[in-house]
C-alpha positions in Angstrom: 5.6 -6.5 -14.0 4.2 -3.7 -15.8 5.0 -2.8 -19.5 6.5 -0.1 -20.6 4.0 1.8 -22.4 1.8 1.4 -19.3 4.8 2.2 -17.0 4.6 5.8 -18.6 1.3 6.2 -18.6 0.6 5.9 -15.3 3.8 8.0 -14.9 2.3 10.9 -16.6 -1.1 11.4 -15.3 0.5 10.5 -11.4 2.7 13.3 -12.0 -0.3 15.4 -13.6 -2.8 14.9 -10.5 -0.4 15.1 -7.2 -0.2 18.8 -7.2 -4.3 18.8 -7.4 -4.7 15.9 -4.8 -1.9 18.0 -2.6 -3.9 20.9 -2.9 -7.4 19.4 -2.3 -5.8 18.4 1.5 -7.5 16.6 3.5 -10.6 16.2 1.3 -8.3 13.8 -0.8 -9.4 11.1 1.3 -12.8 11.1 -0.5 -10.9 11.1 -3.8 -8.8 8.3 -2.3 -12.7 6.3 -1.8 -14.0 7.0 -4.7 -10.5 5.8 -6.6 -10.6 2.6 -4.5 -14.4 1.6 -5.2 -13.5 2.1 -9.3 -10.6 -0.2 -8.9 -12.7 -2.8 -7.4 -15.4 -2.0 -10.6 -12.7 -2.5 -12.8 -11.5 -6.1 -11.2 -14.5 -7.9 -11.2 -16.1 -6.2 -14.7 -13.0 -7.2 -17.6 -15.4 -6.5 -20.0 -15.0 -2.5 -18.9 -11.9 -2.5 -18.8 -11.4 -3.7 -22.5 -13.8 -1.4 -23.5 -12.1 1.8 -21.8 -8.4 0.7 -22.6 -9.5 -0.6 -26.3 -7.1 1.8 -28.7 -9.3 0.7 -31.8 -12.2 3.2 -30.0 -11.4 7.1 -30.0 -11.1 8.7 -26.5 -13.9 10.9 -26.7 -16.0 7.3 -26.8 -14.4 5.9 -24.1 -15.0 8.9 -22.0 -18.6 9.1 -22.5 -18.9 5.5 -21.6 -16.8 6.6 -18.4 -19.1 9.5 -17.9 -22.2 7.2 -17.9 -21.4 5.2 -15.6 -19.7 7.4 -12.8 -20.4 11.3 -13.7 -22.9 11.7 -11.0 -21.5 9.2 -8.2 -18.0 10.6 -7.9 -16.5 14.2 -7.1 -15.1 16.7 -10.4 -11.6 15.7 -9.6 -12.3 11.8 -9.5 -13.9 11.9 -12.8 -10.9 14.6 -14.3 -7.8 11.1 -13.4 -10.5 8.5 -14.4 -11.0 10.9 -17.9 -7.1 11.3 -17.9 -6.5 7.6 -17.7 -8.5 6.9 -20.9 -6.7 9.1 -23.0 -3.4 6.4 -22.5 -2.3 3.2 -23.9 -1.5 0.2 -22.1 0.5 -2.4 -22.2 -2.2 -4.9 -20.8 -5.8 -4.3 -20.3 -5.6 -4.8 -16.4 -2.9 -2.1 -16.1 -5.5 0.7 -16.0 -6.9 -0.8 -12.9 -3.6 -0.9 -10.7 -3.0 2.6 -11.9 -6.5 3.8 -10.2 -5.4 1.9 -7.6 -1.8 3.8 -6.8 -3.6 7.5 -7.7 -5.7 6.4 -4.9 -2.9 5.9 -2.8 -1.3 8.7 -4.1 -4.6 10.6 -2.4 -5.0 8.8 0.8 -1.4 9.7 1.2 -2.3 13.7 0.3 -5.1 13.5 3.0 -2.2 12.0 5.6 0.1 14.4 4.7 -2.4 17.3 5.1 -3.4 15.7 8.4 0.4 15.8 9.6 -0.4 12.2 10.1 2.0 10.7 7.0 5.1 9.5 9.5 2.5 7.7 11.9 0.4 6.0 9.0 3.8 4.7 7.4 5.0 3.1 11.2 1.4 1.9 12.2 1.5 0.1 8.7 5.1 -1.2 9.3 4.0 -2.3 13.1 0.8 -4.3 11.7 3.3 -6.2 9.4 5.5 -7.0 12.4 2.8 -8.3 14.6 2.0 -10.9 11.7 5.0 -12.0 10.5 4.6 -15.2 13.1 1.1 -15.5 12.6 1.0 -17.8 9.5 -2.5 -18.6 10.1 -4.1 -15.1 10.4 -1.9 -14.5 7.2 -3.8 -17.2 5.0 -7.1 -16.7 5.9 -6.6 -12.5 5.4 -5.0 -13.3 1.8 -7.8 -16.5 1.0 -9.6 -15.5 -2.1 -12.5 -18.3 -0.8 -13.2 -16.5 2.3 -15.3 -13.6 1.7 -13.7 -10.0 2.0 -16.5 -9.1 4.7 -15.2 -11.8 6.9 -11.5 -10.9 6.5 -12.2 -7.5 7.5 -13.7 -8.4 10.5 -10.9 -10.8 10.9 -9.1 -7.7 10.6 -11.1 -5.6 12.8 -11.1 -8.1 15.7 -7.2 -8.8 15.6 -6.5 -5.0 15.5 -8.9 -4.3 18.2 -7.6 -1.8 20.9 -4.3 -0.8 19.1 -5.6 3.0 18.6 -5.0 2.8 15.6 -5.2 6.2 12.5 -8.5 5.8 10.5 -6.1 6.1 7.8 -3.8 2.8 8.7 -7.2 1.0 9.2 -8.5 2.2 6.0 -5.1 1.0 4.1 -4.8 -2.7 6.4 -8.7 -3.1 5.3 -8.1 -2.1 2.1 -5.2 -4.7 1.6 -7.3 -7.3 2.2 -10.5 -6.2 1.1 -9.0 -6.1 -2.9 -6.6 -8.6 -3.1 -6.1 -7.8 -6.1 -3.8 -11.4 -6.8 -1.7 -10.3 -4.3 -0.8 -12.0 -0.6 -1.9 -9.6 2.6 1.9 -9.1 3.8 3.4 -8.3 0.0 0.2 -5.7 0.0 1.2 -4.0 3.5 4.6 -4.3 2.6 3.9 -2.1 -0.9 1.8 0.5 0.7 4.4 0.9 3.1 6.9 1.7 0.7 4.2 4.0 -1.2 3.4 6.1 2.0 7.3 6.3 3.0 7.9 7.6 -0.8 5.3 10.1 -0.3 6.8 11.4 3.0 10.1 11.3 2.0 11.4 9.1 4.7 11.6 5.2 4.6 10.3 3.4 7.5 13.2 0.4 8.9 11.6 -2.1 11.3 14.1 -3.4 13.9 12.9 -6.7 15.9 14.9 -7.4 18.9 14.5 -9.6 21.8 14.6 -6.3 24.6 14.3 -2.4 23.9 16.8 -1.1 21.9 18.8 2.2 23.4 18.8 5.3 22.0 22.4 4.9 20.9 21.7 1.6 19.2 18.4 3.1 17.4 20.7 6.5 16.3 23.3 4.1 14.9 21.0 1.5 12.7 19.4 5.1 11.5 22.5 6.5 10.5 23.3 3.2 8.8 20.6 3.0 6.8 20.1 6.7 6.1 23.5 5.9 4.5 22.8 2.9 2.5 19.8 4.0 1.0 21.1 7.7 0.5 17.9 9.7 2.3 16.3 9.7 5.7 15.0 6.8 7.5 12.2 6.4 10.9 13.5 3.6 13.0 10.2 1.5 13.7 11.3 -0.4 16.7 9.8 -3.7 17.5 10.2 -5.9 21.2 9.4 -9.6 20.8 11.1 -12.1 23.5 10.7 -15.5 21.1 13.7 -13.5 18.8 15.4 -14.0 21.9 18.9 -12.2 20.5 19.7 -10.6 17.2 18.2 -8.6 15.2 15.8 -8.5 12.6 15.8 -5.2 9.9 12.9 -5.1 7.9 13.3 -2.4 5.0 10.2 -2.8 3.1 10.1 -6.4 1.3 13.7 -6.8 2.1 14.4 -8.7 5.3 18.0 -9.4 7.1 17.0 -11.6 9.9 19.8 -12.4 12.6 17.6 -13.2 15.4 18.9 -16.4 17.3 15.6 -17.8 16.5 15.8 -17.7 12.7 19.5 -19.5 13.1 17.6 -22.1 14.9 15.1 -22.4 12.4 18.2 -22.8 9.8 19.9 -25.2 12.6 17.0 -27.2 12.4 16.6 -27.2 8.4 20.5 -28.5 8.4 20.1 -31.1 10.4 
């Protein structure tokens, strides 16, 4: 959990920049890069970060330090947030990281949105996290800090291979498990999800069923939920045959599984 003081922070410049990042369209996917690659600075140099979240040094200081180091490797815009993040407090020293982090988000999502590409990133995201939910094995090894990113990526690659996936969706899977960031792959794909369905406005649900569902079931889960959470909602609908009856609604890290399979599992637990 995040502080408070970092909370608003983060708060504040977000708000500042998304007009900007709306308006640079689909250039924001640069931004979005550049964002990304300081994050990753950030993580593995602590030292930095003290010294650019340190309220004893005046932000002027921690500006020009900012400035040497990135002024002439990232775009005007990139350097304005980085500057802009600087001038807050936080609550802990790492907080400044995750809040490059979610601006980047904030621009990858800009660059979908401008690409009319922001409902198909959001289900492409929520499909990737269906396929693995039964593949506990690919899960470990794409959230195993020992493995080197390199090699989950390709992991990555190689299990995605052929899906036709957005460059976007790629970019964010990689990204999930390139910077883990103390985080497990799933809880990552799961948070981006929910960050690209707040962007858009809409809020992916993931229904898992043993056979196709009709268009009257898919309209009535849609209504349901558009209802329960109080806004719109894309029904991302999901056929696997080991469910083999029931249903299972996925609603960002919430999960209501009443497959025939997972009372089994609970059968089996019991007993």
């Amino acid at each position: 959990m995040r502080g408070e003081t970092s909370l608003v922070s983060e708060k504040s410049v977000r708000e500042r920049f998304l007009p900007r990042l709306k308006g640079a369209g689909e250039s924001a996917g640069s931004i979005a890069e550049e964002l990304f690659g300081f994050s990753s600075v950030l993580d593995s140099n602590r030292k930095l970060e003290r010294a650019l979240t340190d309220p004893a040094r005046s932000t002027a200081d921690k500006q020009e330090l900012l400035s040497a180091i990135v002024a002439d490797k990232v775009q005007p815009l990139t350097l304005e947030i980085l500057k802009a993040l600087t001038e807050c407090q936080w609550s802990r020293v790492d907080h400044i990281s995750n809040s490059v982090e979610d601006l980047a988000i904030d621009a990858i999502a800009c660059q979908a949105d401008a690409e009319g590409k922001i409902g198909r990133v959001a289900v492409e995201l929520a499909k990737i996290h269906s396929a693995l939910l039964n593949l506990t094995a690919v899960r470990s090894y794409l959230s195993d800090t020992y493995i080197p990113a390199d090699r989950r990526v390709e992991c990555l690659r190689a299990l995605l291979a052929g899906n036709d996936l957005d460059p976007i969706t790629m970019r964010l899977a990689e990204h999930s498990t390139r910077d883990l960031r103390n985080r497990r792959y799933l809880s990552t794909l799961s948070w981006l999800i929910g960050k690209i369905s707040e962007h858009s406005g809409e809020t992916v649900v993931t229904v898992t069923s043993a056979v196709p569902l009709s268009d009257t079931q898919t309209q009535k889960i849609a209504e349901i939920y558009a209802r329960k959470l109080n806004h719109p909602v894309h029904i991302n609908s999901v056929v696997d045959s080991t469910v083999i009856g029931g249903l299972r609604v996925q609603v960002g890290a919430e999960v209501t599984d009443t497959t025939v399979v997972a009372q089994l599992r609970h059968l089996q637990q019991v007993l």
